[in-house]
Structures are given as structure tokens and as C-alpha cells.
C-alpha positions as CSV (number, residue, x, y, z in Angstrom):
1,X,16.1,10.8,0.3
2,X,15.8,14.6,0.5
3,X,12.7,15.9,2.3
4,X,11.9,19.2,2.5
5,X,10.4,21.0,5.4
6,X,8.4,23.9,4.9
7,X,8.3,27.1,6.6
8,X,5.7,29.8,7.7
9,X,5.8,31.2,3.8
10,X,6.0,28.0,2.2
11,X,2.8,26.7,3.9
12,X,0.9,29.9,3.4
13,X,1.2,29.2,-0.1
14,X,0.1,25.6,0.4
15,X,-2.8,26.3,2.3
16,X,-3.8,28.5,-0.5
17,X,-3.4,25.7,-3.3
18,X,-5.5,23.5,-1.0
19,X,-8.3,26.1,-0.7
20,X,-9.0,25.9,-4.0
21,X,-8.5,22.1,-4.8
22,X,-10.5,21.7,-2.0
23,X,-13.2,23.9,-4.0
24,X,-12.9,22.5,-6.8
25,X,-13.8,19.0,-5.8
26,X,-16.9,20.4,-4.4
27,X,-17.5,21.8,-7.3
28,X,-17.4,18.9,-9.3
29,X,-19.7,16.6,-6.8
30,X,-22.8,18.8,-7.2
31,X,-22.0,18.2,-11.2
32,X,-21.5,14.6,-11.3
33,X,-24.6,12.6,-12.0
34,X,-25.9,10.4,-15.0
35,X,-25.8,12.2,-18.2
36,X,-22.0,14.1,-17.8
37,X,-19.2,13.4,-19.8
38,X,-16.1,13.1,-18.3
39,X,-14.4,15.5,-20.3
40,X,-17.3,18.2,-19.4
41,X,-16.0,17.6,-15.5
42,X,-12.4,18.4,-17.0
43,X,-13.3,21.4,-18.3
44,X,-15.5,22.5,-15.3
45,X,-11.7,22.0,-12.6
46,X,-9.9,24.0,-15.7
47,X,-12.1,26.7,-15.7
48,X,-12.5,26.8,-12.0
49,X,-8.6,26.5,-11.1
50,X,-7.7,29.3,-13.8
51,X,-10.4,31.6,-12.6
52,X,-8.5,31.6,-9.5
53,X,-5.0,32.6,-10.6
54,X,-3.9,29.1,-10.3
55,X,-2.5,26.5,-12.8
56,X,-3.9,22.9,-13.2
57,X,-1.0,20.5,-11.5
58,X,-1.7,17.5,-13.3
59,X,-2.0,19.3,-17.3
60,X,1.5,18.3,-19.0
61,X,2.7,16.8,-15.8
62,X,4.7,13.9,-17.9
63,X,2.1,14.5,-20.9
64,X,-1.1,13.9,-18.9
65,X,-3.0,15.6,-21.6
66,X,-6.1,17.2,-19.1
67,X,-6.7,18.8,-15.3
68,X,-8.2,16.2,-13.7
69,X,-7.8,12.3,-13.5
70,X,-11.3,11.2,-14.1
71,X,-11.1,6.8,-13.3
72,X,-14.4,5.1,-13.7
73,X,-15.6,2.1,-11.8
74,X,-12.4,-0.4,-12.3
75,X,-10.6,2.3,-13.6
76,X,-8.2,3.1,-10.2
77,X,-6.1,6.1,-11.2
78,X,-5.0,8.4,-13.9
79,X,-8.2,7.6,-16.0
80,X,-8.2,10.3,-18.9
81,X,-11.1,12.9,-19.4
82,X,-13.3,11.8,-22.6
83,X,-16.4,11.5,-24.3
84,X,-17.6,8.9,-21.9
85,X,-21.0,9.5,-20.7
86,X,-21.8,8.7,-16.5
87,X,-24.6,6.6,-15.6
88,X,-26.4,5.6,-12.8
89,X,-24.9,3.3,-10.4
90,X,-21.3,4.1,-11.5
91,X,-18.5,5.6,-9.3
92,X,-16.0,7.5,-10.5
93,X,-12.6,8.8,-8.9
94,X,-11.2,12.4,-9.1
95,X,-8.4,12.9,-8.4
96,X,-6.7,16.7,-9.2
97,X,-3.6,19.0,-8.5
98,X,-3.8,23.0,-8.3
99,X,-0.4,25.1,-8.6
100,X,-0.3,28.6,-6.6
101,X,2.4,30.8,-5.7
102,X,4.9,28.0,-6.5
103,X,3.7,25.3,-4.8
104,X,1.4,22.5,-5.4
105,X,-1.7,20.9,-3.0
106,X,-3.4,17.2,-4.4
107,X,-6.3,15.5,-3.4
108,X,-8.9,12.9,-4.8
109,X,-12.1,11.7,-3.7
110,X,-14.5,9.0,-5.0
111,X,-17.7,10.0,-5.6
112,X,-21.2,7.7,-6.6
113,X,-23.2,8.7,-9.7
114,X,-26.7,8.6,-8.6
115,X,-27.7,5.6,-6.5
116,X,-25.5,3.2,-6.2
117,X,-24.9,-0.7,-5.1
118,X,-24.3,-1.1,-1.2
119,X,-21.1,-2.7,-1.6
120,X,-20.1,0.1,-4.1
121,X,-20.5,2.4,-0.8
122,X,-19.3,0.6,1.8
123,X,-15.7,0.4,-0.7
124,X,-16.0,4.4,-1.0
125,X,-16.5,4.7,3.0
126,X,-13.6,2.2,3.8
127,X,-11.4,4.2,0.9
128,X,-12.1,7.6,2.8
129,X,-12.2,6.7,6.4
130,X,-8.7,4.5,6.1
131,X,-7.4,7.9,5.5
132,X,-8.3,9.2,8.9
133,X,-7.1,5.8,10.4
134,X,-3.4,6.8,9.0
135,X,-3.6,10.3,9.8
136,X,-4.4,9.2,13.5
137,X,-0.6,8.6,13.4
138,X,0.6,11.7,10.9
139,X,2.3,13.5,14.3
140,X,5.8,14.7,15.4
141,X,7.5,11.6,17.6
142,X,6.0,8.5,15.2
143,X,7.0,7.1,11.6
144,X,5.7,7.5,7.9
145,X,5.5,3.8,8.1
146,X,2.9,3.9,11.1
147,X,0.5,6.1,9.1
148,X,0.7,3.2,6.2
149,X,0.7,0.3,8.4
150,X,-2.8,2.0,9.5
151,X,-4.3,2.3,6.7
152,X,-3.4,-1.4,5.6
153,X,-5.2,-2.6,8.2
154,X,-8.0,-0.8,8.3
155,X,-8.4,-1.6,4.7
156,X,-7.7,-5.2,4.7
157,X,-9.9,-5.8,8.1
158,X,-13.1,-4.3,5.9
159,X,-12.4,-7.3,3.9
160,X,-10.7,-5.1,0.9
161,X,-7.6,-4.9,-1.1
162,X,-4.7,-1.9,-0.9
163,X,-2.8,-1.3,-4.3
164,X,0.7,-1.6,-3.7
165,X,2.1,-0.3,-7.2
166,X,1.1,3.1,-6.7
167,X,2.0,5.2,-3.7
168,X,1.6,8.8,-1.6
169,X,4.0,11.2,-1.8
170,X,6.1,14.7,-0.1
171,X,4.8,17.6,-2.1
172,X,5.5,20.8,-2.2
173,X,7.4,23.6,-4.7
174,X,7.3,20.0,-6.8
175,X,3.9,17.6,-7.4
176,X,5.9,14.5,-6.2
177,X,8.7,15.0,-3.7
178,X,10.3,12.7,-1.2
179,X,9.6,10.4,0.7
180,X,7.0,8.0,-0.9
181,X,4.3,7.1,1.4
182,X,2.7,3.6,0.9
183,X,-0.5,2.4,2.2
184,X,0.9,-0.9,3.4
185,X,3.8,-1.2,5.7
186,X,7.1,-2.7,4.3
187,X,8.1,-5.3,5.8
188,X,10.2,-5.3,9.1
189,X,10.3,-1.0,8.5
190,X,9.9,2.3,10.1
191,X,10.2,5.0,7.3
192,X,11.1,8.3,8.1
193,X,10.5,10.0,11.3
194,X,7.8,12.5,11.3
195,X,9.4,16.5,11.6
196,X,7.3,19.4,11.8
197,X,6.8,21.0,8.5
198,X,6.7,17.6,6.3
199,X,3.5,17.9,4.1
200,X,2.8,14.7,2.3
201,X,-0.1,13.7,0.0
202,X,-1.8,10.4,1.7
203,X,-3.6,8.8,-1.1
204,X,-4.9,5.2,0.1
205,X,-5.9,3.3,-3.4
206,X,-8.0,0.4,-2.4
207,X,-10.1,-2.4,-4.4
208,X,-12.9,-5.0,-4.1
209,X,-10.9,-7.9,-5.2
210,X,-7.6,-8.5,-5.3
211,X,-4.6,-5.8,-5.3
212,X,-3.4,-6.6,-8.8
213,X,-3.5,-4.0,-11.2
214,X,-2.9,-3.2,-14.9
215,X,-1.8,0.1,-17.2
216,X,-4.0,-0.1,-19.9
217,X,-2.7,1.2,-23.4
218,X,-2.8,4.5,-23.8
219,X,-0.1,4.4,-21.0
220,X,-1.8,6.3,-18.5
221,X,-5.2,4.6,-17.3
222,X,-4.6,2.1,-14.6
223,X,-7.6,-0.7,-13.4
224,X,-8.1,-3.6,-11.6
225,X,-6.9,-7.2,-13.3
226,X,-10.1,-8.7,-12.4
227,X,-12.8,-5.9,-13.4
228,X,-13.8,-5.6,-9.7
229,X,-14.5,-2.2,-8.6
230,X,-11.8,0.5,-6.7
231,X,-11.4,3.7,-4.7
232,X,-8.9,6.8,-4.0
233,X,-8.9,8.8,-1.6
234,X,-6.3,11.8,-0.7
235,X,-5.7,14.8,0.8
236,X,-2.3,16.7,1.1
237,X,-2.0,17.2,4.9
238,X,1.1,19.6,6.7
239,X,2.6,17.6,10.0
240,X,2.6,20.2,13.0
241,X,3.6,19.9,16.7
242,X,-0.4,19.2,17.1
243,X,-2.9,17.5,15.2
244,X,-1.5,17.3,11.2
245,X,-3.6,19.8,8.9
246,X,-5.3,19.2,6.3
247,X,-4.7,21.8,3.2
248,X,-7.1,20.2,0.8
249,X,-10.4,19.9,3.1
């Protein structure tokens, strides 16, 4: 496992990628409601990120074909952009990369379309705040596998599911660099310990029912086996001698 640690130039440039994914995911909230495609919210984050001198992460990344992932309802990650029309009552996950100055920032949020069920929130809230129960734990002195072991709880004490086929990840000069960061603990281990200057992408990937998942087949589009609903929430965050930063808030 190679991790790189960044220094006072690399993160400059990070923090600058995260400024605008940060804006663009704002962006896209005040456009989501019923009546959008999900390919019109594609082109709103292309338009956005190249206005800013900055290149869409995800578009070609392995053939990913748009800017954003765009996952609806049971649709957990990697959902692609199309003709399909929001309504009210859905939730939909976005999850997008932005490339600046030679490095990458990543982030996703899951966002409700209108008004929506109360157990539809209450995932969304558990999704988002199990992020900040990791994080609590993203410092100099403890392990990657204390910030997953937080967020597993947290999760699984709300009475949810946490995906473990999918993972977090370093970033940096490259979208997915080590080490992996899971959102369960595995069993028995510690990870890697936490050095000033890792940044990592925490990405906890949680669902209503059971953890079991499935790639649909246009190879890309992963959902839940038994149609129940899920949420993603990330943020690429920079490990100081404090606090950790978040770049992509």
C-alpha cells in the first residue's frame, strides 16, 4: 500500500478542486425537483465545472460516459445521467469529481425531490450524519479503521444497512489512490495509522434493507437486491495535526 501525503502545494490545489465540487452540489440542489431529467442535472455540473477552468473527474474515468453519477431511489451508486424524469417523493444521489491544477476533490450527497416519506429522510440524515461520526476519529494518533468502525455503528444502531462492496478511498493527483476506506470495520483490524497530510474520500453507502447489492447491466448502475431504498454520502477531507478539513464543504 502506497499512500501519499500531501504537502502545502499539493493541498492548495485540493482545496481548490473542493471549492468548486462543493459549488457545484449546491448548485444542483436548488435544481432538483419534480419535472428534471437527470441528464439536464449532468449537463448543469458540466457546464458549471468547465466554467471554472476545471475538468469533470468522473467523464471517461473507466468509460463512465457523463460528469455526474445521478442514482435514483434504489439506485446506490454510479447511476448514469438519462432521460429519466424526477418526481415527487423520490431521492436521488449525486455523487461528482472535479479535476484542478492536477489534482482531484469527490463528494456526494443525497438529496429529496420535493416532499418526501419520513423514513426516506431519516435514511438521508443517518447517511450524512454517520459521516461526522467517522470523522470524529479522522485525527493524527488513531486508525483508518476507527473512522469505519464509526460509521458502522452509527449506521447499524439507526436500524440500517452499510454496503460493504463498495468502499472510500486516498485521492489526490489520482481519483482513487491508497488506502481503501470501508465503512465497516474488518474484522480483528486497525488499518493504517492516520499521518498528517493523508486526504481520503469518506463515502458511507448505506440502505433500508439489507446490504446486498447488485450491478445492473449496463455495467455501471449499482442498486439494492431487494428494491429498498439507499443513500451516499461523501466528502474528501485532508488529516491535520487538528481537527481533519473538509475540502468539499
Amino acid at each position: 500500500m502506497a499512500i501519499t501525503i500531501k504537502n502545502e502545494k499539493h493541498i492548495k490545489s485540493m482545496r481548490e478542486a473542493g471549492k468548486i465540487n462543493a459549488e457545484v452540489l449546491e448548485l444542483l440542489k436548488s435544481y432538483i425537483k419534480p419535472g428534471i431529467s437527470t441528464k439536464e442535472l449532468d449537463k448543469i455540473a458540466f457546464d458549471f465545472i468547465k466554467s471554472k477552468d476545471a475538468i469533470p473527474s468522473f467523464k471517461g474515468y473507466g468509460g463512465f460516459p457523463a460528469t455526474i453519477c445521478a442514482s435514483v431511489n434504489n439506485q446506490l451508486i454510479h447511476g448514469i445521467p438519462s432521460d429519466i424524469i424526477l418526481k415527487e417523493g423520490d431521492i436521488i444521489s449525486i455523487d461528482v469529481g472535479t479535476y484542478k491544477n492536477g489534482f482531484h476533490a469527490d463528494a456526494a450527497r443525497t438529496f429529496p425531490v420535493g416532499n418526501i416519506s419520513k423514513e426516506a429522510n431519516k435514511l438521508i440524515e443517518v447517511t450524512e450524519q454517520s459521516f461526522f461520526e467517522g470523522i470524529k476519529f479522522a485525527k493524527v494518533g488513531y486508525y483508518l479503521y476507527d473512522i469505519s468502525d464509526s460509521i458502522e455503528k452509527y449506521v447499524e444502531n439507526n436500524g440500517f444497512s452499510i454496503v460493504r462492496d463498495y468502499v472510500g478511498h486516498g485521492i489526490g493527483k489520482n481519483l482513487h489512490e491508497d488506502p481503501q476506506v470501508p465503512n465497516y470495520r474488518p474484522f480483528g483490524k486497525k488499518g493504517p495509522k492516520l499521518i498528517k497530510g493523508m486526504t481520503l474520500a469518506i463515502e458511507p453507502m448505506v440502505n433500508f434493507g439489507a446490504k446486498d447489492i447488485k450491478v445492473l447491466q449496463d455495467g455501471w448502475t449499482v442498486v439494492t437486491k431487494d428494491g429498498s431504498l439507499c443513500a451516499h454520502y461523501e466528502n474528501t477531507i485532508l488529516i491535520t495535526e487538528e481537527e481533519p478539513e473538509i475540502l468539499t464543504l
